[in-house]
TORDO-704861 format. One record per residue (C-alpha): x, y, z; residue in three letters. Coordinates in pm, 1 decimal. Layout:
BEGIN
+----------+----------+----------+-----+
:       c1 :       c2 :       c3 :   r :
+----------+----------+----------+-----+
:        X :        Y :        Z : Ala :
...
+----------+----------+----------+-----+
END
This chain:
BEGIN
+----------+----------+----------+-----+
:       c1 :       c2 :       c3 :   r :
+----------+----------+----------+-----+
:   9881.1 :  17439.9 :  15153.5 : Unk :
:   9594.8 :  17205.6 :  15220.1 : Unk :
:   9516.5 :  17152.9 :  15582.0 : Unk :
:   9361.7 :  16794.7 :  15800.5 : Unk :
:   9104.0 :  16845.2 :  15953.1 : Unk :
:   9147.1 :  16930.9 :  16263.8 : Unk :
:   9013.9 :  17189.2 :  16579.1 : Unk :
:   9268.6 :  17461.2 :  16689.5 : Unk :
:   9037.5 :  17591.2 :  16957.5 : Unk :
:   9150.6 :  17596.4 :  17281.6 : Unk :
:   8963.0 :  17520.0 :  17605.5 : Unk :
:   8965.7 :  17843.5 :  17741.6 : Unk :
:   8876.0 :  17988.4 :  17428.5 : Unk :
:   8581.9 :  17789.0 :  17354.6 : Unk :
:   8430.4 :  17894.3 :  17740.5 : Unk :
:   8479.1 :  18273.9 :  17631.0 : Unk :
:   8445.2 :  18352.9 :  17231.7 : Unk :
:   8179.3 :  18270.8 :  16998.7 : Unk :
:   8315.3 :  18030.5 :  16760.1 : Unk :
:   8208.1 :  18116.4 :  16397.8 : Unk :
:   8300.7 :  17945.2 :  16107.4 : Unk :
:   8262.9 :  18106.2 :  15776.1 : Unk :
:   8238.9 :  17873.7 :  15463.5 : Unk :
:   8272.0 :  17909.9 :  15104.7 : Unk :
:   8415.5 :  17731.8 :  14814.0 : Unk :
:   8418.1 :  17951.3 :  14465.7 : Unk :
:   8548.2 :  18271.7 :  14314.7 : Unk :
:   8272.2 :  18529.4 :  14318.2 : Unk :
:   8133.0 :  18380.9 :  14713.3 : Unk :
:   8564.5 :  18460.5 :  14837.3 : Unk :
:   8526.0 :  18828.5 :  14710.3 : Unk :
:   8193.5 :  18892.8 :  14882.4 : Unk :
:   8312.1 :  18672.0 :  15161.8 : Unk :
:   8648.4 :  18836.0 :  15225.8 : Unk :
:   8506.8 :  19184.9 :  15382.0 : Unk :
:   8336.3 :  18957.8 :  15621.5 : Unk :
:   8596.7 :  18775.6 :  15719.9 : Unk :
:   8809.4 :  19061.4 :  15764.9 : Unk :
:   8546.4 :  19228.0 :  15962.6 : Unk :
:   8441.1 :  18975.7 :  16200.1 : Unk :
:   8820.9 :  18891.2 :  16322.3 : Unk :
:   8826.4 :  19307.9 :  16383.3 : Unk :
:   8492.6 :  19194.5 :  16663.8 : Unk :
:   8602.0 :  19168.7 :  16976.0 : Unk :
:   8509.2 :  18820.8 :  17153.2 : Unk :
:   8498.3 :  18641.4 :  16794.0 : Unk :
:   8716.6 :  18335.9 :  16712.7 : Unk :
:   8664.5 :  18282.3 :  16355.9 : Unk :
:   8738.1 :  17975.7 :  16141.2 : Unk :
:   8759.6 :  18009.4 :  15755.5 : Unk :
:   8707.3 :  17669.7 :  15581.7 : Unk :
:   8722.0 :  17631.7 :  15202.6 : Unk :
:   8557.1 :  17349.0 :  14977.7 : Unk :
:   8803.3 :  17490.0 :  14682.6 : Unk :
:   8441.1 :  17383.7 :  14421.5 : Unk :
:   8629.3 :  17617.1 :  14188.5 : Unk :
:   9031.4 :  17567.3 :  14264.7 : Unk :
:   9268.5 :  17828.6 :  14124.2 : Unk :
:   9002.0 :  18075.2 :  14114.1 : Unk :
:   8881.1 :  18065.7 :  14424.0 : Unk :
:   9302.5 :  18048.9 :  14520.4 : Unk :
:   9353.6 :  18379.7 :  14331.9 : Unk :
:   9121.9 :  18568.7 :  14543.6 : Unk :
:   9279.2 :  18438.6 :  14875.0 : Unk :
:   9612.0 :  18545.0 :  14818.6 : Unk :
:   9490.2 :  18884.5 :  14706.1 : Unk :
:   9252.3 :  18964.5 :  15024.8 : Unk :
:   9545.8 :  18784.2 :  15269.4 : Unk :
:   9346.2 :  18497.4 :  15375.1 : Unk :
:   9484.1 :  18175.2 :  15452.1 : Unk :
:   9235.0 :  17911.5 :  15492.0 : Unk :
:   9210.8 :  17674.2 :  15805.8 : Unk :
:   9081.3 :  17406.2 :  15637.7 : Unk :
:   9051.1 :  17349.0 :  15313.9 : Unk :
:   8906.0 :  17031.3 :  15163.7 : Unk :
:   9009.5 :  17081.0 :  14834.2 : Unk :
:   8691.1 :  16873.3 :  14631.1 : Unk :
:   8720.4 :  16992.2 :  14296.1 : Unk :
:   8766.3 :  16727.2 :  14033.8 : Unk :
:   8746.5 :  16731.1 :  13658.1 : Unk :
:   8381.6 :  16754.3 :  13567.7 : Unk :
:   8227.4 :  16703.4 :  13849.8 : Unk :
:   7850.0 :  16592.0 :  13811.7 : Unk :
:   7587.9 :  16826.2 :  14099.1 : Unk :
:   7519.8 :  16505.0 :  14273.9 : Unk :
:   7875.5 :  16378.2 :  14330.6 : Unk :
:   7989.6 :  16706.9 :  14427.8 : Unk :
:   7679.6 :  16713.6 :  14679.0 : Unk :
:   7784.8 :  16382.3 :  14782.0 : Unk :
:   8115.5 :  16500.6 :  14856.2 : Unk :
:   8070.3 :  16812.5 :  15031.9 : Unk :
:   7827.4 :  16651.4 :  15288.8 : Unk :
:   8063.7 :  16409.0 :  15394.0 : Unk :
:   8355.7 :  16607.8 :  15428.1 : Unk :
:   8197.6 :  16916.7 :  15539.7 : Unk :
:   8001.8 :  16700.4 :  15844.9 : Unk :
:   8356.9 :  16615.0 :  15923.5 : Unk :
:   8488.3 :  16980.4 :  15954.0 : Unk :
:   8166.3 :  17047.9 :  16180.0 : Unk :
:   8243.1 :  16763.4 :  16390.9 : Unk :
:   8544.2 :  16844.4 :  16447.5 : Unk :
:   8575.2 :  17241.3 :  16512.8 : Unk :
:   8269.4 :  17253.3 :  16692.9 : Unk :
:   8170.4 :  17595.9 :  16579.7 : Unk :
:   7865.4 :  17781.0 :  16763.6 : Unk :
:   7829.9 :  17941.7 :  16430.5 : Unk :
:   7876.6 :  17881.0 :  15993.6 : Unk :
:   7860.2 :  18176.5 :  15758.0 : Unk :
:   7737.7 :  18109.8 :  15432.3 : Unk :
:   7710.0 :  18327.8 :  15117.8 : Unk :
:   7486.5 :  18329.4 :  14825.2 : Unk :
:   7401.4 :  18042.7 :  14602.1 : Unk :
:   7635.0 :  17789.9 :  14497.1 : Unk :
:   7600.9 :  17420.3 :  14659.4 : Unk :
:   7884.0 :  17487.8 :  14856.1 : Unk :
:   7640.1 :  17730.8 :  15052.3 : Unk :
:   7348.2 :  17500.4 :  15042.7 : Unk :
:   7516.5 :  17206.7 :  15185.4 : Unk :
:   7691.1 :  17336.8 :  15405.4 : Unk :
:   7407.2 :  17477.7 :  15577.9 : Unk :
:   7204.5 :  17133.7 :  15549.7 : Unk :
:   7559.0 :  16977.5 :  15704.3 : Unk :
:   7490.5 :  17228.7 :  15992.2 : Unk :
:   7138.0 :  17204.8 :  16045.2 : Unk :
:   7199.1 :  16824.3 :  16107.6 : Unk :
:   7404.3 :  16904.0 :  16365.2 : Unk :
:   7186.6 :  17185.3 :  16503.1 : Unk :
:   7468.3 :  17410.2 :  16423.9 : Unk :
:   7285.5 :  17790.1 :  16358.1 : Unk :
:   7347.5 :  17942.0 :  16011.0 : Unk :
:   7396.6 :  18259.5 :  15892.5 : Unk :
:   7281.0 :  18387.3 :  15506.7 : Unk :
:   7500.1 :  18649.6 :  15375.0 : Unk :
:   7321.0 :  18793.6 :  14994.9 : Unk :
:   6998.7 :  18638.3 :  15164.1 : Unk :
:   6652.0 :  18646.1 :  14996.7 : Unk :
:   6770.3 :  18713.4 :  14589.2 : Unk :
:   6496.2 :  18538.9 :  14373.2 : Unk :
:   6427.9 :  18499.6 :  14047.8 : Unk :
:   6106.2 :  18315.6 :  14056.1 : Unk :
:   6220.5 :  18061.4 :  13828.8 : Unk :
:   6357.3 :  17752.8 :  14002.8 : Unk :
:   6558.8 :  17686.7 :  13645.0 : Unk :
:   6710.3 :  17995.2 :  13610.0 : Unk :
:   6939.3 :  18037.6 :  13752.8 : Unk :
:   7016.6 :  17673.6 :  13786.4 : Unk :
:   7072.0 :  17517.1 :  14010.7 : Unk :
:   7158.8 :  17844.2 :  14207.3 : Unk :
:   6717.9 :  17935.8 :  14256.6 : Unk :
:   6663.3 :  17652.1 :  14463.9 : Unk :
:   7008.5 :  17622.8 :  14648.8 : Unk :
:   6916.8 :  17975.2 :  14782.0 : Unk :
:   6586.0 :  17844.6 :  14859.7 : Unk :
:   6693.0 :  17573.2 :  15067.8 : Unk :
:   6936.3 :  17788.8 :  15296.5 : Unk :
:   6610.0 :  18042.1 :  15380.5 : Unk :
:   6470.2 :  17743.8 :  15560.7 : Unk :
:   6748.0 :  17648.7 :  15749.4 : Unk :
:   6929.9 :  18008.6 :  15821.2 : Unk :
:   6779.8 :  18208.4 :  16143.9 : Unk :
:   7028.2 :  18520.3 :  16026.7 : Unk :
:   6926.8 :  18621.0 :  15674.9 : Unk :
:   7168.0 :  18903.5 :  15554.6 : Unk :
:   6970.0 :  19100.4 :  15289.2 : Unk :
:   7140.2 :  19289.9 :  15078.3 : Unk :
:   6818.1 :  19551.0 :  14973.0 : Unk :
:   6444.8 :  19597.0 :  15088.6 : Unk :
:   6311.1 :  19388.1 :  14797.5 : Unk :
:   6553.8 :  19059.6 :  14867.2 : Unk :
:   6415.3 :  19097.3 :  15295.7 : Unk :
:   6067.3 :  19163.3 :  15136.7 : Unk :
:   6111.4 :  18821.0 :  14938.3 : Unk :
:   6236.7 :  18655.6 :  15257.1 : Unk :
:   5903.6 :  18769.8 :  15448.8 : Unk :
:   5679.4 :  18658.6 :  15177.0 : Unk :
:   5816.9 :  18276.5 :  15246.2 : Unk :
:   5729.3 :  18373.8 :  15625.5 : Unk :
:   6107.4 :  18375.2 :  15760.8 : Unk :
:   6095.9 :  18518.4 :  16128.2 : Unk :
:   6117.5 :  18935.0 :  16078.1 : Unk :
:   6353.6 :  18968.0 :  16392.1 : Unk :
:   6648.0 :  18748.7 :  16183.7 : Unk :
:   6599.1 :  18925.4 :  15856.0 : Unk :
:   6885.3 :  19199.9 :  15826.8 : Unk :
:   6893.4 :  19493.2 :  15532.6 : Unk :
:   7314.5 :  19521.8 :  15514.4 : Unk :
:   7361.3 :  19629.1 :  15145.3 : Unk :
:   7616.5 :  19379.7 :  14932.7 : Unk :
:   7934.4 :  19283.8 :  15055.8 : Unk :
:   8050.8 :  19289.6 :  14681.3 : Unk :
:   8047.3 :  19654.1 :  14681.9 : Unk :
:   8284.4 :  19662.0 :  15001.8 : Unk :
:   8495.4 :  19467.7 :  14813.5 : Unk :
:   8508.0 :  19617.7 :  14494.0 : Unk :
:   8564.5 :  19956.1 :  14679.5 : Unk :
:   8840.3 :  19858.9 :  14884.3 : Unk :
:   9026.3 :  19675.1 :  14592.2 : Unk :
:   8981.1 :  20000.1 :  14371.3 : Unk :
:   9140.4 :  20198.4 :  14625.0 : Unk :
:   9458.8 :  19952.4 :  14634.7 : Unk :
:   9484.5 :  19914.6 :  14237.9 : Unk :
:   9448.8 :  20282.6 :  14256.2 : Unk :
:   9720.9 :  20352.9 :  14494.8 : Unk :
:   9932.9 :  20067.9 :  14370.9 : Unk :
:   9891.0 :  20045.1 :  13974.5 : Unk :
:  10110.3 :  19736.3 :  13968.0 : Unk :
:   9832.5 :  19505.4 :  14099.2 : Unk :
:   9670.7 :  19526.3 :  13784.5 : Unk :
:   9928.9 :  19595.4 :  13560.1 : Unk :
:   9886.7 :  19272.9 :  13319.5 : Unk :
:   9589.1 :  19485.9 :  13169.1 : Unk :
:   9867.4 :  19738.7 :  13023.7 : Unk :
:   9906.1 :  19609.2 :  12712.4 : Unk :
:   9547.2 :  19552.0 :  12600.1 : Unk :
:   9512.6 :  19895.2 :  12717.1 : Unk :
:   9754.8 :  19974.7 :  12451.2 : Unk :
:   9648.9 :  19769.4 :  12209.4 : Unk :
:   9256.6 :  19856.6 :  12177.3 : Unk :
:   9344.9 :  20296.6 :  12272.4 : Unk :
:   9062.9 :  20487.3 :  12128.7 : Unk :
:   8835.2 :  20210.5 :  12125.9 : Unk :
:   8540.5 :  20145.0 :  12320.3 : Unk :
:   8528.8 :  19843.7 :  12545.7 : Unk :
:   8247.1 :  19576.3 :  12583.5 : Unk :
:   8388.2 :  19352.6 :  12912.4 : Unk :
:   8200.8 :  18995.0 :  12869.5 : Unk :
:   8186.5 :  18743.4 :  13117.3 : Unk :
:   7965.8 :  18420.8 :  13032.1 : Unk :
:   7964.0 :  18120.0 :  13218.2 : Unk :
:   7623.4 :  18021.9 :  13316.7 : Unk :
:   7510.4 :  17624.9 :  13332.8 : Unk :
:   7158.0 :  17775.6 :  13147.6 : Unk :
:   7350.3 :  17907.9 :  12887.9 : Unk :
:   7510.3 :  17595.3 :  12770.3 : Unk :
:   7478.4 :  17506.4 :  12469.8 : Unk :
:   7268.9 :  17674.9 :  12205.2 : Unk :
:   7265.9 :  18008.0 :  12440.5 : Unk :
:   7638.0 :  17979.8 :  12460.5 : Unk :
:   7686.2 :  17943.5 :  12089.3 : Unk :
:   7426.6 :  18292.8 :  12037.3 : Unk :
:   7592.4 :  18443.4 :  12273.1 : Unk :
:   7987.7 :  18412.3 :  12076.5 : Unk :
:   7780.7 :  18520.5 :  11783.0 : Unk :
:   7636.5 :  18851.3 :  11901.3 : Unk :
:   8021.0 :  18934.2 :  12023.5 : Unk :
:   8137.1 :  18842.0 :  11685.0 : Unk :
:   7878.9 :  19082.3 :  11558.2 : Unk :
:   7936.9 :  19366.0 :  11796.9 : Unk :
:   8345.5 :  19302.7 :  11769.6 : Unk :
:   8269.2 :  19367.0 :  11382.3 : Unk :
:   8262.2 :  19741.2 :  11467.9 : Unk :
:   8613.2 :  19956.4 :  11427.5 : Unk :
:   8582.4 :  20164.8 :  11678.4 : Unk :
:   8473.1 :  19885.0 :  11937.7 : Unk :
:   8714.7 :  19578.5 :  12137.0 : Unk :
:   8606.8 :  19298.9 :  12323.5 : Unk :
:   8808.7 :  19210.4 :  12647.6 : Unk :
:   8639.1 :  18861.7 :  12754.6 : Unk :
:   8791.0 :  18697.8 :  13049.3 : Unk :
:   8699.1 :  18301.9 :  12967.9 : Unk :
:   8577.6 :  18102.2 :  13225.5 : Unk :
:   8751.3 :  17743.0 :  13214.4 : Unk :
:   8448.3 :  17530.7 :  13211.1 : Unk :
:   8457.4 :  17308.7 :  12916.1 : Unk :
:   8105.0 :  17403.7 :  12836.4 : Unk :
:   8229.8 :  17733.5 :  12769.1 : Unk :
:   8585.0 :  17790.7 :  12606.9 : Unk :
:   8580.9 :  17533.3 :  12270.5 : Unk :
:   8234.6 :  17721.2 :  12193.4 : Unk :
:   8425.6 :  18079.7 :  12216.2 : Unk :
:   8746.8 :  17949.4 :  12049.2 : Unk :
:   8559.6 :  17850.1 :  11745.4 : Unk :
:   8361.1 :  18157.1 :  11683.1 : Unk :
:   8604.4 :  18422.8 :  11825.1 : Unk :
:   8942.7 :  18253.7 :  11837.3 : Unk :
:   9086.9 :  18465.3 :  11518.0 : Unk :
:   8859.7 :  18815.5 :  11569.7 : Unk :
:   9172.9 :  19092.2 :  11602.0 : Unk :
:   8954.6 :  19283.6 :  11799.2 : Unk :
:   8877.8 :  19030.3 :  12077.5 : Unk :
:   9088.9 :  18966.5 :  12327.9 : Unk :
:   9016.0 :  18602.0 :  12539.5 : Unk :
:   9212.0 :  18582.7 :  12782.1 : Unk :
:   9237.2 :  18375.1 :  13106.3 : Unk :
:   9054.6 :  18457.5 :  13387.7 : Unk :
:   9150.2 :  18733.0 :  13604.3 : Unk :
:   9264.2 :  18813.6 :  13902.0 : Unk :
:   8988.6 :  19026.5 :  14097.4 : Unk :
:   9245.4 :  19343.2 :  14102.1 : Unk :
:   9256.4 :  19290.7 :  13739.8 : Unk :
:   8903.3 :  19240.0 :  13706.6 : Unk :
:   8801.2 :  19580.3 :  13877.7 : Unk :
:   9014.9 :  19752.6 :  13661.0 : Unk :
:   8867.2 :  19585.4 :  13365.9 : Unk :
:   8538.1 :  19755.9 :  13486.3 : Unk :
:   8726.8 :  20073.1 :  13480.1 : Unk :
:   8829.9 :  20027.1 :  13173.9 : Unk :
:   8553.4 :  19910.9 :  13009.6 : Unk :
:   8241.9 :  20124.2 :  12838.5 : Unk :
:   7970.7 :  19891.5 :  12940.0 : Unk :
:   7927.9 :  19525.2 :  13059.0 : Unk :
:   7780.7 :  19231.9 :  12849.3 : Unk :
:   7713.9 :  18928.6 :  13137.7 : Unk :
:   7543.7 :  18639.1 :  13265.9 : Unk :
:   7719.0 :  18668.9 :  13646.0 : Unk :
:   7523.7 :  18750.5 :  13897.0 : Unk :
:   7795.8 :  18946.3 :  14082.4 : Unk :
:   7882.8 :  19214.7 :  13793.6 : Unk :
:   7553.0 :  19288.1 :  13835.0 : Unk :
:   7603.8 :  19479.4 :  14134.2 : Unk :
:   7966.6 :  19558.4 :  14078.6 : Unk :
:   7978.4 :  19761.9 :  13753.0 : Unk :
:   7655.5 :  19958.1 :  13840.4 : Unk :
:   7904.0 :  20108.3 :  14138.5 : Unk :
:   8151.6 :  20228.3 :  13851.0 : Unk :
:   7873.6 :  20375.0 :  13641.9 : Unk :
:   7914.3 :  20160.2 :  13345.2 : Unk :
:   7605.3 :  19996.2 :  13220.0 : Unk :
:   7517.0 :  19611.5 :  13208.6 : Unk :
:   7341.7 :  19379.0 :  12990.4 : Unk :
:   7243.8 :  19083.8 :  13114.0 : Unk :
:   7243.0 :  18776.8 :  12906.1 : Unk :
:   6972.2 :  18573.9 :  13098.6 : Unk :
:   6590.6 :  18540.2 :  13044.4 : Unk :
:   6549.0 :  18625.1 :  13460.0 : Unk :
:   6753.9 :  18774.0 :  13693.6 : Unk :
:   6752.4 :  18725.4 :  14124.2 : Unk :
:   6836.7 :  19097.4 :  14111.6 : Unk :
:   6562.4 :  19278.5 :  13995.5 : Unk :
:   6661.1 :  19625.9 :  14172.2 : Unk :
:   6910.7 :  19681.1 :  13947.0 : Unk :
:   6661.6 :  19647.1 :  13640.6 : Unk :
:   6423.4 :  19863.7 :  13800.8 : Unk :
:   6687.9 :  20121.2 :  13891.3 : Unk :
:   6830.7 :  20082.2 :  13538.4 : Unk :
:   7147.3 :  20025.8 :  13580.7 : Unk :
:   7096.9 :  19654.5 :  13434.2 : Unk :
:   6872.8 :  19546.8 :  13141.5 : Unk :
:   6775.1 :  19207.7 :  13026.8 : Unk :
:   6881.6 :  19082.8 :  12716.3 : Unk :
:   6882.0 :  18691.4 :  12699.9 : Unk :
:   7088.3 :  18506.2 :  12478.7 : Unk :
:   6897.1 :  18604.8 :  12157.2 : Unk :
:   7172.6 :  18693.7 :  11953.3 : Unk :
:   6979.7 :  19021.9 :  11767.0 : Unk :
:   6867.9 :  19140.1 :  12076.9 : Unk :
:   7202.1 :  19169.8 :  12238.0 : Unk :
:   7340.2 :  19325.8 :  11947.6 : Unk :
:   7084.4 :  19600.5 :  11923.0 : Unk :
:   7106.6 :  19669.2 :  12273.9 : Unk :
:   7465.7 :  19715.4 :  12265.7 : Unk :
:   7467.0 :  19920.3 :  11962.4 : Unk :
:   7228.2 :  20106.5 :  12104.3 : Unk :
:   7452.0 :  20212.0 :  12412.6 : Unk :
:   7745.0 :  20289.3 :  12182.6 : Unk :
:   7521.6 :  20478.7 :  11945.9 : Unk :
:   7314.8 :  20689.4 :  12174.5 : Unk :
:   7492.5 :  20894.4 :  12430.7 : Unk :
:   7152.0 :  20959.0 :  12607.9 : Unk :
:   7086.9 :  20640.6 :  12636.9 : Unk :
:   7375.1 :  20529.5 :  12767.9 : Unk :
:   7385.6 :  20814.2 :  13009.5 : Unk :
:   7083.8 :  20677.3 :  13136.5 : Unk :
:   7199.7 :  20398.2 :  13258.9 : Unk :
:   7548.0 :  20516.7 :  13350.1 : Unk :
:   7396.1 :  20790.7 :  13582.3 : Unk :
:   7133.7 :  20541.2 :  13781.7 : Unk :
:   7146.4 :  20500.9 :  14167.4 : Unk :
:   7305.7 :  20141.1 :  14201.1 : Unk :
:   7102.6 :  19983.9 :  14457.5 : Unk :
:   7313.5 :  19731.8 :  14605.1 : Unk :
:   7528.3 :  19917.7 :  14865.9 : Unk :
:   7782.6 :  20143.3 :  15037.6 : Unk :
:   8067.3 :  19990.9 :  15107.2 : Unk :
:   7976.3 :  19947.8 :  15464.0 : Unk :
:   7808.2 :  19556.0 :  15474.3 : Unk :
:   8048.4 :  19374.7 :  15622.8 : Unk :
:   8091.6 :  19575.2 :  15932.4 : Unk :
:   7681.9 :  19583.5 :  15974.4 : Unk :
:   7655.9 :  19223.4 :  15916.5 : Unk :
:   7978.7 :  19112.0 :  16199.4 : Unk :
:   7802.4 :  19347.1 :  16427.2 : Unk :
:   7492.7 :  19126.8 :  16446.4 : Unk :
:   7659.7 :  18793.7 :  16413.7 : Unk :
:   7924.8 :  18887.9 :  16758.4 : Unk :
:   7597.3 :  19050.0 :  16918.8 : Unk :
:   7426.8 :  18686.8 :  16866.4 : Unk :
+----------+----------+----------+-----+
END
């Protein structure tokens, strides 16, 4: 249900609680957002406030139902292709208008999308103090990702509590001289999340039971899990990229289970190339229950997310990324991640390469992931209801 706009915060309320309103509008920033959420109404003296933009609709929708949350406002701004700038447009206004009216002493942003970067420029107008969860990532390379590099950049000079998920993302946020005392080392809330929704798919199969029959269908096969959806990508990368899994789907004794994003950029491109392979499987996108068990099911990763990044490293399967530069660099050096572009050789030798060479692969299966615990959220609503 879409909600006005409108303050539910009562009098006495406002003279007693901190008022914090957490704000996101896409898929991947709901699952990292969700432990906070859930974390900071468990603080004592917190009144929180959860407003959506909905930038990506029945995604971001799919994830709410499944972590319970039911948003207080949501401004619903997606519209069929949306340009950058009248999205921006958009979200300014109407976000200045949730400010305005709920008042919050607080907003709670996440990541990198320009739902996170304008709300925080909304807030700073209003002198409203910010909050970075999955502070400090960089890639160096303002156009990739893109536009993601410099929306992250923007929030670091407007946010005075920068929630860093490892040593090197704080070290990045010190290098661009942001105040020490506001720079936090939490570990992801992704890895809370994907934890906790393991543990319910575990202890109640049915929430990911729509996976049961490509189980079936590809048993004794090996599993390459693709997800490809970057705005770099599109294109000539996007077209290399169907390619190599054409390639690598060419194999017997190896399936393809490729959730396809819905951007327009992306689908016709796979449909072409990969629409009659039997032993690729596009389907729509999933659920995030569904999703983690893909990861369990799966023998390695083949992505251009930033997320699964951190996620699959957690289940010990191995992921190649299909970008030229990645804002998580720990996971490279720790090797659970390697670059591979979208240079359609490349990828195929490095997958063949994990399916071919069990030390290889055991290599990166084995290696420390770097990006958390499980414990984020709690450290990060700790600091935010301490002020």
């Amino acid at each position: 249900m879409r909600q006005n706009v409108r303050s539910t915060f009562s009098t006495s309320e406002r003279d007693s609680r901190v008022k914090v309103a957490l704000v996101f509008g896409t898929r991947p920033e709901a699952i990292k957002m969700f432990p906070v959420v859930h974390a900071l109404r468990a603080q004592p003296g917190v009144e929180t406030r959860v407003i959506v933009t909905a930038q990506h609709r029945g995604l971001l929708d799919q994830v709410l139902e499944i972590a319970g949350i039911v948003p207080d406002i949501d401004l619903d701004v997606m519209v069929p292709n949306q340009t950058l700038d009248g999205l921006t447009a958009k979200l300014i206004v109407e976000l200045g208008k949730a400010f305005d009216a709920e008042k919050p002493d607080r907003i709670v942003v996440h990541g990198d999308t320009l739902t996170t970067m304008v709300a925080s420029l909304a807030a700073y107008y209003r002198k409203i103090p910010v909050a970075h969860v999955e502070a400090g990532l960089r890639s160096g390379d303002i156009h990739h990702p893109w536009p993601e590099e410099v929306n992250r950049r923007v929030v670091a000079c407007i946010a005075d509590m920068n929630f860093a998920p490892t040593q090197a993302a704080a070290d990045a946020l010190l290098r661009e001289n942001r105040d020490a005392a506001g720079i936090h080392i939490t570990g992801n809330t992704v890895i809370d999340a994907l934890l906790a929704t393991r543990d319910r798919v575990v202890a109640d199969a049915s929430l990911a039971s729509g996976l049961d029959d490509l189980a079936a269908r590809f048993a004794g096969k090996r599993i390459v899990a693709v997800t490809s959806h970057r705005r770099e990508n599109f294109g000539g990368g996007m077209e290399a990229i169907a390619r190599s899994i054409a390639d690598i789907a060419a194999r017997p004794d190896v399936a393809v289970i490729f959730p396809v994003h819905p951007n327009p950029n992306v689908r016709p491109v796979m449909d072409a190339v990969l629409g009659d392979l039997p032993n690729v499987a596009m389907i729509e996108p999933l659920d995030y229950p569904h999703f983690v068990r893909l990861l369990d099911l799966c023998h390695l990763v083949l992505t251009d997310s930033g997320g699964v990044q951190e996620e699959a490293p957690s289940l010990g399967k191995p992921v190649l990324v299909m970008r030229e530069t990645t804002e998580r660099p720990e996971g490279v050096e720790a090797g659970t991640a390697k670059l591979v572009g979208t240079d359609r050789a490349l990828i195929v030798r490095e997958v063949l390469a994990l399916l071919d060479d069990q030390d290889a692969y055991d290599a990166m299966a084995r290696a420390h992931n770097p990006f958390g615990d499980g414990g984020a959220a709690e450290r990060i609503a700790v600091v935010i209801a301490a002020g």
